[in-house]
N, C-alpha and C positions, 0 to 999 in steps of 0.2 A: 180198885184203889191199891197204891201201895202199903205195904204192912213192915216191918223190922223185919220178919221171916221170908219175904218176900224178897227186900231186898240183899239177906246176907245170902241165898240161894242163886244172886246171879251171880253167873260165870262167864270168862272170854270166851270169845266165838272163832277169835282171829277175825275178826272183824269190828266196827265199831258198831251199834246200835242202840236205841231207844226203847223206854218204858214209860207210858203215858199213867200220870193220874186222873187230873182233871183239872178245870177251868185255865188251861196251860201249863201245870206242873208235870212235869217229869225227870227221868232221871236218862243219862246217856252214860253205856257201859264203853270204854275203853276196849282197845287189840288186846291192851294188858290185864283188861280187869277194874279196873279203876274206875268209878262211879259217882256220877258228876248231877245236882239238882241242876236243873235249869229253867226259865220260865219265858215260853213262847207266848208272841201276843203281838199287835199291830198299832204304829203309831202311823197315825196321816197315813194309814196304810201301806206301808211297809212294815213286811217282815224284819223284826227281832229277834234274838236268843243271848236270855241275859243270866250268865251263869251267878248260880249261889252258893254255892260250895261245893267240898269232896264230903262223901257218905262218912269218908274216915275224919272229918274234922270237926262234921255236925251231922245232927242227930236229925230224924225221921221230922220231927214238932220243931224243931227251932227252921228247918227247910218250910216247911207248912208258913210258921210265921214271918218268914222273911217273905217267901211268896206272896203273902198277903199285902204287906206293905209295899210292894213290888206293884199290884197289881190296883191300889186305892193310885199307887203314882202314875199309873198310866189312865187310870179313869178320867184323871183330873189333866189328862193330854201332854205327861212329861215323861221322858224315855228314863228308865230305871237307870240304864247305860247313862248316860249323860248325867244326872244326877248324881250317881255314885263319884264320876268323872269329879264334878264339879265341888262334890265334899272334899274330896281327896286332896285337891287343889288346895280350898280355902284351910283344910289342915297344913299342908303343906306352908303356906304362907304364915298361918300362924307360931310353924314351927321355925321358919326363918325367919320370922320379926323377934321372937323370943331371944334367939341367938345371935341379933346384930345383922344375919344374914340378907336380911332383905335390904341392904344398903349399897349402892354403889362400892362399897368396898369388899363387900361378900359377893357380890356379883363379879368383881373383877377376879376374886381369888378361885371363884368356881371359874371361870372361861379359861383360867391360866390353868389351871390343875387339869378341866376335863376336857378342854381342846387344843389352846395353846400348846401344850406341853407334851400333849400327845402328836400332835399333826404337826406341829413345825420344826425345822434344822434348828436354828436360831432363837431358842423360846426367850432366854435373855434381851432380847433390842425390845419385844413387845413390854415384858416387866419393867425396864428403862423408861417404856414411854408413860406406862401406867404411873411409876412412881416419880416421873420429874412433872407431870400436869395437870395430869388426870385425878387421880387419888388425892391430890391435895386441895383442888378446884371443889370435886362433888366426892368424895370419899365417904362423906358423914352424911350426905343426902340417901335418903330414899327412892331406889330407883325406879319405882312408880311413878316417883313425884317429879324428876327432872323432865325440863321441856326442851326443847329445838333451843328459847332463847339461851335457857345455860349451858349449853352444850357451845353456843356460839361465844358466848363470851369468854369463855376456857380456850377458844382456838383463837381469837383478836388477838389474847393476852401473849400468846404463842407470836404471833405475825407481828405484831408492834414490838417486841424486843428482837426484830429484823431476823427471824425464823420459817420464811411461809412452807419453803418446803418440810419443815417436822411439824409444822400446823397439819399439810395436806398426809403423811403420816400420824398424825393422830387421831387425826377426821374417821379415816378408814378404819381405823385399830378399833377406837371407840363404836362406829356403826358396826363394826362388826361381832363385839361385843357385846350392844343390846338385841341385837339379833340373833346371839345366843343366849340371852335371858328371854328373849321373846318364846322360842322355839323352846324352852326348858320350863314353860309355863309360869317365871318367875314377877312376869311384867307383861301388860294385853298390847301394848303397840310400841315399835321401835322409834323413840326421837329423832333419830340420823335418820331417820329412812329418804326423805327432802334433800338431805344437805350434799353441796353437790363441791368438789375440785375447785370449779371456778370459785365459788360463791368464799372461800377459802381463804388459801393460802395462792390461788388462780392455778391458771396453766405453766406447768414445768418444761424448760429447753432442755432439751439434754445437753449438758457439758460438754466443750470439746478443749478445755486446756489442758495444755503441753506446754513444760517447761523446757525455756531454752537453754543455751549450755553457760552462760553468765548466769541465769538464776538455777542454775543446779549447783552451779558452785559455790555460789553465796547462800544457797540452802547447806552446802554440806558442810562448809565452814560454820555457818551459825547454828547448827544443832551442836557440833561439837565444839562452842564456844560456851551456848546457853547450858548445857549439861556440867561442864567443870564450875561455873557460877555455884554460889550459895545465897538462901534466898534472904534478901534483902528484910529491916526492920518493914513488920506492915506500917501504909502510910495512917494520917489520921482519918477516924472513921467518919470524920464529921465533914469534908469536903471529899468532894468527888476530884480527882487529879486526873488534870489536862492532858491531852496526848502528849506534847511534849516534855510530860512534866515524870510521865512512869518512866519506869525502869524495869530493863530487860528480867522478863519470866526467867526461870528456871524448869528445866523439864530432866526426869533423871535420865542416868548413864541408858540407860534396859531401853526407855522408849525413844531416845534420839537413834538408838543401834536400830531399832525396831524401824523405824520412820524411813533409816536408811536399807534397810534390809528389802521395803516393800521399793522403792528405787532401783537398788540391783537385780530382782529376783524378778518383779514384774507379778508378785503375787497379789491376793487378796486380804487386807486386812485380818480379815473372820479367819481365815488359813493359819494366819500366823501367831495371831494372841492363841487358838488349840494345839501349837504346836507343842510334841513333846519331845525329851531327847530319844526316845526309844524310835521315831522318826525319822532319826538322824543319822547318816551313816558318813563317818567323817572320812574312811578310807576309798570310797566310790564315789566322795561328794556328791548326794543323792539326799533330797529330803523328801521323803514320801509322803502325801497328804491322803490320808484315808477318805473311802470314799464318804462315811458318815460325816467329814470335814469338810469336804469340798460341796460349792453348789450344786453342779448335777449331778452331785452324789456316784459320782465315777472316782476311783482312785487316779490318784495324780502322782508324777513321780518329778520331781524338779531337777536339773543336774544345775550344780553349783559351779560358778566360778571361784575361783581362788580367792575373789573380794569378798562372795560372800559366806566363804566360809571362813576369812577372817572375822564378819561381825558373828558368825556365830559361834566362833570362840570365843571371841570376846564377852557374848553374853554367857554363854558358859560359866567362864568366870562372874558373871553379878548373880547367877540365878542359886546360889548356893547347892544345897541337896534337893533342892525339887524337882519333880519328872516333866515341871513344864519349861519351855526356853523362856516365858516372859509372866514368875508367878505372881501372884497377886501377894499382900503381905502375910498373908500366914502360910503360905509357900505351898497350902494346899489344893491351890485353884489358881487357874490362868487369871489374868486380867481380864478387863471387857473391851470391846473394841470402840466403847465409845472414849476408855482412857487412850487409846491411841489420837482421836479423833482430836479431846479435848488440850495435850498434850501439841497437838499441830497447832490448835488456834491460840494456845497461850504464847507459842511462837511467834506467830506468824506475824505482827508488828512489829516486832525488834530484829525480823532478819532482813535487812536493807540491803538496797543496792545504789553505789553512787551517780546519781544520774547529774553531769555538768556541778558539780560540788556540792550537790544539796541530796542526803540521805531519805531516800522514799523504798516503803514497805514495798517488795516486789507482787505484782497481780496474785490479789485472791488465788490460794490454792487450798487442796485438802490431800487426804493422804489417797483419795480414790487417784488421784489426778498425778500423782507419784505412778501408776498403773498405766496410764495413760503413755505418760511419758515414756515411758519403755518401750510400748508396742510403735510408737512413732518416733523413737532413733532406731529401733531395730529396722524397720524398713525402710529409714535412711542407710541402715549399714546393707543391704541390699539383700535384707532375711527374707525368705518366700512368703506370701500371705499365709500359708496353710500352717507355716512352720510356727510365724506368729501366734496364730490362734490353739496352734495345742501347748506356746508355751503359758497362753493364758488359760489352758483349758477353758477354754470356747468349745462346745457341739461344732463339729463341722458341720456342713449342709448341705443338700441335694446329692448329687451321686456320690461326691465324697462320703457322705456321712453314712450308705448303703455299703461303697466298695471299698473303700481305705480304710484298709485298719494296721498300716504302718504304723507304730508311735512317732518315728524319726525322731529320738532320743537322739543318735550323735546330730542331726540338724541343726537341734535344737542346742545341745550342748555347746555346739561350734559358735550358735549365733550368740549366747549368753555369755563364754568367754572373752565374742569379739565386742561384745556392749562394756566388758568389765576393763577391756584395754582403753577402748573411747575414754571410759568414763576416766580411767584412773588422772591422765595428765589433766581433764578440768576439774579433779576437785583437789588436785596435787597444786596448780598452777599458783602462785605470787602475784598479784596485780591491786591497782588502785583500789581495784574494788570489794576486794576482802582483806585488804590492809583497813581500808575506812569501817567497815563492820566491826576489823579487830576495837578499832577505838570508840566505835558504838557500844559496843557491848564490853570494854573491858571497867 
């Protein structure tokens, strides 16, 4: 049997090994030294080894005791391991319902803090989505308690204010989320785990709009219409006003540049709201996007045309002392890219074009579709595919993506100057149809 004297006389061996007491107590000495109770024994016949402690944190009699209780829970056919498991938990729960934690909004704040925010580029779009549906729909539920049906009525509510695709981006955010409260022991089954794309917001086409050269022009005219505006008295709150009856949005000076900037440049959104001036190199016209900025996380080097390193003087001048080109109001954080976003659709009714004398919004666009348009006048201007794709930093593919590792910087340089000469006489051009704009919007 073990003794105190007994055990303060073991020693390492450089090896690990055991000392048995009895009815499966014993102790396992460490390479180091270190000396461990532990209690061997069988459930449904398999072997167990269900540690009790270090010799340095309990005593000879409290290992005795713990053994014992250990081994009344295996008589009675329940694995020590598992029950220890299982207190652990129901403390756990009880320490997160104490704190609020067990509710859909502690659950959101942990996946944000201990996954979100660790594994994703972009942690901001997920927090966006949490705090425009999610958190306000089940925030104050307990996430135990939510079912598939509430979970669905949060994403209808989404799809009926004519949203499906940020329905089907929430859909995933959120199962993705209980399925890190699942896996964190927090909640026993995931609600989303059923809920499917279709059943949603349905199945998404991928966009292929491209703006023509009449609606670039009446785009570049009405940004820089809507941006010198001031915003009108709000109307009354008590009727909802007709389409014909609003009046042109207001968007500031910073995000009409910006709007225009992803037009010229052919960049990405997300690119742009992190840009900072230390980025920016105004004497090689080079705006470099780090790779922690850019999607596949490869550094990007942009060369500028002369247009667009007009708007980025321009914004120069609105961004005062901030280190960003597009800050947020306390000048110490970028914006977010969904004020880019929301800044396009408070536009996008008031930028008309005249079709036979009667003023209609030009075809639904967004600021992705500004991207778009780029890559399909450039290879109207007769720019190589490949040349395209590194100025979208796009991954090349197949053997290119093995053997080429040209950048074709001046290719590229050449085809973005010759986009910024196209572009200049259509959005420089005089005609009916941004004369009639002028008087929509003035």
């Amino acid at each position: 049997m073990l003794t105190d004297k007994r055990l303060k006389a073991l020693k390492p061996t450089g090896i690990i090994y055991e000392v048995a007491d009895r009815e499966g107590l014993s102790v396992r000495v460490s390479q180091a030294g270190s000396v461990t109770f532990q209690y061997r024994y069988r459930i449904n016949g398999k072997p167990e080894r269900y540690r009790l402690g270090t010799y340095s944190d309990m005593t000879l009699a409290e290992a005795r005791e713990a053994h014992q209780k250990a081994r009344k829970l295996v008589s009675q056919g329940m694995s020590p391991i598992r029950h220890r498991r299982e207190q652990h938990q129901a403390e756990e729960r009880a320490r997160r319902e104490a704190e609020g934690a067990d509710t859909v909004r502690g659950l959101g704040e942990e996946f944000m803090a201990r996954y979100i925010e660790r594994e994703r580029k972009r942690p901001e779009s997920a927090r966006q989505i949490l705090d425009a549906d999610v958190l306000p729909a089940l925030g104050d539920m307990k996430a135990k308690d939510v079912t598939r049906r509430d979970v669905i009525r949060m994403l209808d509510a989404i799809v009926d204010r004519g949203s499906p695709v940020q329905a089907n981006r929430t859909a995933a955010l959120v199962k993705q989320m209980f399925q890190f409260g699942v896996e964190r022991g927090i909640i026993e089954a995931n609600p989303c785990s059923d809920i499917r794309r279709q059943t949603v917001g349905g199945t998404e086409e991928s966009r292929s709009r491209a703006l023509n050269h009449d609606e670039i022009r009446v785009l570049w005219m009405g940004l820089g219409q809507l941006s010198q505006r001031k915003t009108d008295s709000k109307p009354a709150p008590f009727r909802k006003l007709k389409p014909e009856e609003r009046k042109p949005a207001w968007i500031s000076k910073p995000l009409a540049a910006a709007l225009k900037l992803l037009l010229v440049t052919g960049q990405r959104r997300g690119e742009l709201v992190k840009a900072k001036w230390a980025y920016l190199d105004f004497n090689d016209a080079v705006w470099t996007i780090p790779a922690e900025n850019s999607k596949n996380g490869r550094r990007h080097d942009v060369p500028l045309s002369p247009l667009a390193v007009e708007l980025f003087g321009e914004l120069k001048g609105l961004a005062g002392k901030s280190d960003y080109v597009l800050p947020s109001y306390d000048q110490k954080k970028p914006i977010t890219e969904r004020a880019l976003t929301k800044a396009a659709e408070r536009a996008r009714p008031f930028i008309t074009i005249d079709n036979d004398g009667r003023a209609e919004a030009i075809a639904h666009w967004t600021p992705h579709d500004l991207r778009r348009t780029v890559a399909t006048q450039l290879s109207e201007l007769g720019a190589l595919p490949h040349v395209v794709e590194k100025i979208l930093n796009h991954t090349l593919q197949g053997v290119m993506a093995v053997y080429n590792r040209h950048d074709y910087m001046h290719e590229r340089r050449q085809a973005l100057d010759l986009w910024a000469e196209r572009l200049r006489p259509i959005i420089e051009a005089e005609d009916g149809k941004v004369k009639f704009l002028k008087r929509q919007a003035a």
